[in-house]
C-alpha positions in Angstrom: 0.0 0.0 0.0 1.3 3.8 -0.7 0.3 7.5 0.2 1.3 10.6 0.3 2.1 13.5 2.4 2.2 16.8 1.8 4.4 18.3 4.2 4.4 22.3 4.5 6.2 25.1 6.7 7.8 28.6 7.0 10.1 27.7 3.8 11.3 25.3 2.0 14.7 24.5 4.1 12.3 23.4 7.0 9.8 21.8 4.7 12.7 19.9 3.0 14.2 19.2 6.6 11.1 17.4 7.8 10.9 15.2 4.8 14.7 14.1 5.3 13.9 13.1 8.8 10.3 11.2 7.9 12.4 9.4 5.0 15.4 8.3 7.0 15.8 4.8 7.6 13.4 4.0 4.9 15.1 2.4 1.9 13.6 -1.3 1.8 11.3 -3.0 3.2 13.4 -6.1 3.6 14.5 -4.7 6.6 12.7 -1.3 7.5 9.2 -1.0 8.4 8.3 1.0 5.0 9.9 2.7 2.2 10.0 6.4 1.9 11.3 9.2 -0.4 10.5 13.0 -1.1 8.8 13.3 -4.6 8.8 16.5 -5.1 8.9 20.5 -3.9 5.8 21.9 -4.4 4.9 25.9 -4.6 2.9 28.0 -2.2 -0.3 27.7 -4.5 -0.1 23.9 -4.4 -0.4 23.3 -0.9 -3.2 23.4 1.7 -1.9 26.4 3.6 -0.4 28.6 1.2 2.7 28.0 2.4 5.9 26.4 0.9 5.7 22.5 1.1 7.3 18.8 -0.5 5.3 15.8 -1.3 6.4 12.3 -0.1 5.1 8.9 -1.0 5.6 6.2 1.5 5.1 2.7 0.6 4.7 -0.4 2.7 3.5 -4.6 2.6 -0.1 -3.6 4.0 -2.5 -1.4 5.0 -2.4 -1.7 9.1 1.9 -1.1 8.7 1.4 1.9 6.7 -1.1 3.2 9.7 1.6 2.3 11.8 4.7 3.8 10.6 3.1 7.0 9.1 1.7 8.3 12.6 5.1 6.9 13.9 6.8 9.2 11.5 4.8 11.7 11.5 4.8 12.1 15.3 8.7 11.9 15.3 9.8 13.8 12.6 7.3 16.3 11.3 5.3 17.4 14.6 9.0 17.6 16.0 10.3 19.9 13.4 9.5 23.8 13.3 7.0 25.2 11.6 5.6 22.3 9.8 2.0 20.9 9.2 1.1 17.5 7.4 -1.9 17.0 5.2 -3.2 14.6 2.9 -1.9 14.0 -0.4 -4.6 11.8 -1.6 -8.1 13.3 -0.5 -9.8 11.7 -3.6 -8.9 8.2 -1.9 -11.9 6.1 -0.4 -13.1 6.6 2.8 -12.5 2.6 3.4 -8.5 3.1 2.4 -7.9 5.7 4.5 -5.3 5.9 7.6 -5.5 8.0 10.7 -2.8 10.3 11.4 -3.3 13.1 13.4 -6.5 11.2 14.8 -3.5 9.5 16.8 -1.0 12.1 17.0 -4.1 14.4 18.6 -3.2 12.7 21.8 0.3 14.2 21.8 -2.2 17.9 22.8 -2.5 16.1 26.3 -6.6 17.2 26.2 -5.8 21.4 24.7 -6.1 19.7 21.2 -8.9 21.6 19.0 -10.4 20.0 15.7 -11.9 21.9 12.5 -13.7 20.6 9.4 -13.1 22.0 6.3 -15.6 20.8 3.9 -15.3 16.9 4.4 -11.5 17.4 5.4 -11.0 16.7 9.3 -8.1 18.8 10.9 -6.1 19.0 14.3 -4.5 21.7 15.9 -1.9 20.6 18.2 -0.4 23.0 20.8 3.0 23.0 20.3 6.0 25.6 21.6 6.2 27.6 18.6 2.1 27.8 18.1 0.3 25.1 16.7 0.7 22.0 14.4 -1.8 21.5 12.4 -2.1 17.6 10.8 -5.1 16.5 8.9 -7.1 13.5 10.7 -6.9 11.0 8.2 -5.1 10.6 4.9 -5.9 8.2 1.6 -3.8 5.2 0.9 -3.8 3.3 -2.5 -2.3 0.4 -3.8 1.5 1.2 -4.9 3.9 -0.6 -7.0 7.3 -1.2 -5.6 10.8 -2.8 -7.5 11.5 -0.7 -11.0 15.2 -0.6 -11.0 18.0 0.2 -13.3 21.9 -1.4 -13.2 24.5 1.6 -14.5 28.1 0.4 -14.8 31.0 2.2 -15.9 34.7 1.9 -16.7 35.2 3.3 -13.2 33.4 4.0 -10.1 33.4 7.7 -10.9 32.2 7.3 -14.2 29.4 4.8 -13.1 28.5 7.3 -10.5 28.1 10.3 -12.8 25.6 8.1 -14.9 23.6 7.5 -12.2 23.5 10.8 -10.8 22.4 11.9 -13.8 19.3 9.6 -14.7 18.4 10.2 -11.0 18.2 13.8 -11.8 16.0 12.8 -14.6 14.0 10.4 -12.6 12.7 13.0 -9.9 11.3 14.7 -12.3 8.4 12.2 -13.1 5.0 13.1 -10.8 3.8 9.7 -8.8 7.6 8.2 -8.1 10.1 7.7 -5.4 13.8 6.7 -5.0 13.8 5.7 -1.4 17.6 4.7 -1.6 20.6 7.3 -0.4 20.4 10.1 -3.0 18.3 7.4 -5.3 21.3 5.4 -5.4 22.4 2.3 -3.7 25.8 0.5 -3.9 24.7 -2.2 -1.8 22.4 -4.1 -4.8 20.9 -7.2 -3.5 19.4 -10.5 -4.7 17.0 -12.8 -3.8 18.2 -15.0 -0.8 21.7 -15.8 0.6 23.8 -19.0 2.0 22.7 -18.0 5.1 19.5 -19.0 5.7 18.1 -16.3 8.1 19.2 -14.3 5.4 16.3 -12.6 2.8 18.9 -10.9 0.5 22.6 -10.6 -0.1 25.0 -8.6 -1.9 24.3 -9.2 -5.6 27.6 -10.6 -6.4 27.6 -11.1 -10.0 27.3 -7.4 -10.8 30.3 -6.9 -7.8 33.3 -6.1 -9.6 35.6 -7.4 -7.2 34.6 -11.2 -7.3 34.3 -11.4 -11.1 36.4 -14.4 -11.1 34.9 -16.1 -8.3 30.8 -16.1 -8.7 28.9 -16.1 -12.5 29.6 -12.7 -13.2 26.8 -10.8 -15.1 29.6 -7.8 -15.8 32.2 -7.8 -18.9 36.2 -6.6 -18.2 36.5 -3.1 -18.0 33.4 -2.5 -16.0 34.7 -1.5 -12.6 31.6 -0.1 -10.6 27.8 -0.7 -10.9 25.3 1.2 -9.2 21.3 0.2 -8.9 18.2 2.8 -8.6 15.3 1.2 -7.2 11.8 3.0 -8.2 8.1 2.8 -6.7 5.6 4.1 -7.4 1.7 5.1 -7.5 1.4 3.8 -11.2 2.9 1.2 -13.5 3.1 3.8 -16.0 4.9 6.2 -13.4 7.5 4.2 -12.7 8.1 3.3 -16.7 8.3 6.8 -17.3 10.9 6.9 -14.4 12.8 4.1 -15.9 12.7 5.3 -19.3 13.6 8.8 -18.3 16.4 7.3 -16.4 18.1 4.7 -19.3 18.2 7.7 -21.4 19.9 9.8 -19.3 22.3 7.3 -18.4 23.3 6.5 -21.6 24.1 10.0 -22.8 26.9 10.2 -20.5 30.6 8.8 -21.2 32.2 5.8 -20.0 29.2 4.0 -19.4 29.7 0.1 -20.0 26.2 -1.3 -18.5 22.6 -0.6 -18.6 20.5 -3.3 -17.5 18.2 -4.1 -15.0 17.7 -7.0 -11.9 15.4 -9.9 -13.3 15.5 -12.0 -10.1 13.3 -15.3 -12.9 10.3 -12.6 -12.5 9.7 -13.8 -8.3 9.1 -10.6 -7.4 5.9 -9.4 -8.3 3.6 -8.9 -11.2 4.8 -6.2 -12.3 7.6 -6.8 -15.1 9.3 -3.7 -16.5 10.8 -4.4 -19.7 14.0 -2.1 -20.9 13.5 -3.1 -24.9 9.7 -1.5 -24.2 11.7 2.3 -22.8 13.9 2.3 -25.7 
């Protein structure tokens, strides 16, 4: 399941500051309670409160851990951090699919909390140091789509690096997408179980450079570092427009020796991104 927040405050530093703490510790769900990135600034006119705000879609294996680790986050990270509110970024979502927030975090006012209804929109106003914080009650979840990626290698890690700095820079800018990894990039790619058994993923070691001659290898000589981007997503055709913006990007820079993507025999989901179909 997925939503999104729309996270507002004095400016955009704070705004941006609150999303960085809600997203932290939120790359994959194989070991983290959810997956979490920032999707994208938005102006004054396109939030709530008139104020400057950032979207972020946070993705997780069901509805009641979504609950849980949005009003976990929220309560940490964004009622903690000056200036902010939260509202929903999904008010067109059922009333059966939606998720309270500040409904819990309410509590927090220890009895001086006040709520107000907008229209159909439920609201709390939080006493808090610097005034109030104001988080809407509930907020709409839908089903999300997790596990587009891209492999980038290059004839160095610098080279490699630059590629996928680059189609992440063209990623961001597709609507309905996050990259919940380190600056959209992880080193660390992973595959589908490991020799040890407690183990649900290891390092993926035939893209790892360094033990070419020990494992099957899936990389050529002369590629020397591979990076992965990992995708969700609200859509399957947001996340193929991520992709595809991405590939292209990639392969417009020099020194790039590798664009591919993890196929793990299709175990992973439905959802099968093919890269001849973004060409």
């Amino acid at each position: 399941m997925a939503t999104r927040l729309i996270v507002t405050a004095v400016n955009e530093r704070w705004a941006t500051t609150a999303s960085h703490e809600f997203c932290g510790y939120a790359t994959s769900v194989i070991a983290c309670s959810a997956e979490a990135a920032p999707e994208r600034i938005l102006s004054p006119a396109e939030t709530p409160d008139g104020r400057p705000g950032i979207s972020i879609l946070v993705f997780a294996f069901s509805k009641e851990g979504l609950a849980q680790v949005v009003a976990d986050r929220v309560g940490q990270c964004i009622l903690t951090c000056p200036t902010t509110a939260c509202y929903d970024g999904l008010p067109d979502a059922d009333k059966a699919n939606r998720i309270g927030v500040g409904k819990q975090l309410r509590f927090f006012g220890d009895g001086y909390q006040i709520a107000k209804k907008l229209g159909d929109r439920r609201f709390w106003r939080i006493p808090v140091m610097d005034g109030e914080f104001v988080c809407e009650d509930k907020i709409g979840t839908q089903k999300g789509i997790a596990g587009g990626n891209l492999l980038i290698g290059g004839t160095d890690q610098a080279a490699a690096l630059n590629a996928a700095e680059k189609a992440v820079e063209a990623m961001r800018t597709v609507p309905g997408t996050a990259l919940p990894f380190p600056g959209g990039i992880v080193r660390s790619g992973s595959k589908v179980g490991s020799v040890y058994k407690t183990l649900k993923a290891s390092t993926n070691d035939a893209y790892c450079p360094t033990l070419r001659a020990r494992t099957a290898s899936s990389i050529e000589p002369g590629t020397e570092a591979v990076y992965e981007i990992v995708i969700d997503g609200l859509s399957f055709d947001a996340i193929q427009a991520a992709m595809r913006a991405g590939l292209h990007a990639a392969a417009a820079e020099p020194n790039v020796t590798l664009l591919t993507a993890g196929n793990y025999g299709g175990k992973l989901g439905k959802h099968h991104f093919h890269l001849r179909d973004l060409l």
